[in-house]
Steps between C-alpha positions, in 0.01 A plus 500: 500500500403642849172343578305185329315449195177478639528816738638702234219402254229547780603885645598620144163415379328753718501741242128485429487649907704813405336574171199449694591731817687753219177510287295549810684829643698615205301454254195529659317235310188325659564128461232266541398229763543281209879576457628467887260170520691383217837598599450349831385139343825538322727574787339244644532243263920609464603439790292142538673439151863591570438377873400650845770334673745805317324723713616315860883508301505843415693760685522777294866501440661708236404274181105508673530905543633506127149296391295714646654838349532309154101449536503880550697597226304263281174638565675838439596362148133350436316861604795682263405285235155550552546889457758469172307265316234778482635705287811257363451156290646165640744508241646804572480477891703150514741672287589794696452282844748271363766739382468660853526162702800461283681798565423459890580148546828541274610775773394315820692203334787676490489669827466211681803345326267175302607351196236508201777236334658161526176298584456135360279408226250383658462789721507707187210315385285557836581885456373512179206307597429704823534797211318442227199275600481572891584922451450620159146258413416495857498883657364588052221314565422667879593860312226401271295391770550845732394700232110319408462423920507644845869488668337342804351167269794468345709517843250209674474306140884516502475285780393191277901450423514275796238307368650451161868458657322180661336383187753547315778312722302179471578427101854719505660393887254158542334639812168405576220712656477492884176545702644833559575660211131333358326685764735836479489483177098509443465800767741692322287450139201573744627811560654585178159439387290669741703843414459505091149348509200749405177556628271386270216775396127327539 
């Protein structure tokens, strides 16, 4: 509610940069050429796909400040995940992560004065939509994913959501494919790609 769609969508998904920059000096993991070639096809490819013209109407307000710390804190959830899932199951990860985003969200709720009542039906229905598909199947399946793969695929591969937000809008919202989000959209698979492919051994 304090910046646009698009510019929201395009700073919060720099996550793959921090878990990138976090693995780097933190962590002190070597990443390959392979991975920062990829992630840059794929940064690439976003901002064609949401649009370069958000870049001339950004300026970095309050909700674009917000976007980029969310993309921080995100990448701080993806690298946590990485390190639980080693020694914890999905199962039992989304289950304590959930009870503890419950507990904190009821309290910030609360102390910001909200109402968690009194919504309409049909709002009711998004919520448990946005809850149960979008949450609970979506961030089981990247828990599965964090704890088989490297934090930093996962981050850039992540970055295909775009790409099926724009696929998916054509049969759900009507839209149709612009030259755009074609062209975005293939450098962002590109890159997704050119991170989780393998060398092949001759």
């Amino acid at each position: 509610m304090l910046t646009s769609a698009a510019t929201a969508t395009l700073l919060a998904n720099n996550a793959p940069i921090w878990v990138a920059l976090i693995s780097l000096f933190v962590f002190r993991q070597k990443l390959e050429i392979k991975f920062w070639v990829g992630l840059l096809l794929s940064l690439v490819g976003l901002n064609i796909l949401i649009g370069l013209d958000v870049w001339q109407t950004m300026n970095f307000n309050r909700g674009d400040i917000l976007s980029i710390i969310a993309g921080f804190f995100y990448a701080l959830y993806l690298l946590f995940t990485l390190e639980s899932r080693k020694r914890v199951d999905t199962v039992s990860f989304m289950f304590f992560s959930l009870i503890f985003m419950i507990v904190v969200l009821y309290g910030a709720t609360r102390i910001s004065g909200d109402s968690i009542t009194g919504f309409s039906r049909t709002t009711w229905g998004a919520l448990l939509g946005l809850g149960l598909i979008s949450h609970f199947f979506g961030w089981l399946s990247i828990n599965y994913a964090l704890g088989h793969l490297k934090g930093t695929n996962v981050s850039v591969t992540l970055l295909s959501q775009s790409v099926i937000t724009a696929l998916v809008a054509i049969p759900v919202l009507g839209e149709s494919l612009s030259v755009n989000q074609i062209v975005g959209g293939l450098l962002v698979l590109s890159g997704v790609y050119h991170v989780n492919r393998r060398r092949v051994k001759s």
